[in-house]
N, C-alpha and C positions, 0 to 999 in steps of 0.2 A: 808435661805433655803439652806441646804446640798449640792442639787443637783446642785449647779449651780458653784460649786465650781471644777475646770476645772481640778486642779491639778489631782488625781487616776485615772479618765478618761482618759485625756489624756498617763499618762505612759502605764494604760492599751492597749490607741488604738496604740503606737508607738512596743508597746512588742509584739500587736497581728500582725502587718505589719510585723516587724521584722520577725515573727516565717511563717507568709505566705509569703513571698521575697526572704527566704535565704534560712532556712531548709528544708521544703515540697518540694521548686523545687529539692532541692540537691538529695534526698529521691527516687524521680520519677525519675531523668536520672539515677542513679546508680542503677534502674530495670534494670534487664535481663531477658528479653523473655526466658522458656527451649526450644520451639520450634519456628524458624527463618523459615518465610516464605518463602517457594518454589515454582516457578512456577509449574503449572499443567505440561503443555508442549512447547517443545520449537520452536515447526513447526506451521511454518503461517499460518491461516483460508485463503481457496481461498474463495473471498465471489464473489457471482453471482447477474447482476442485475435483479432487479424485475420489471417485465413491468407489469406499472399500467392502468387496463384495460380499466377506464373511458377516456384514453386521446388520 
């Protein structure tokens, strides 16, 4: 039986590890965002309390 025969498989799954470990990550940090997130604004919310009326 062909299929049991470990050797193509295996280089196959060590090539596909390979290629997902090393290059793909490489690939995705070296994106650059063209717009870098900004804050809306830079002044505090005064937040008020809520008086909860069952208590």
């Amino acid at each position: 039986m062909p299929q049991l025969n470990p050797a193509p498989w295996f280089a196959i799954l060590l090539f596909s590890w390979l290629i997902f470990l090393i290059i793909i990550p490489t690939k995705v940090l070296n994106h650059v965002s063209p717009h870098e997130p900004t804050p809306f604004s830079t002044e505090e919310h005064k937040t008020q309390p809520w008086d909860w009326p069952w208590q």
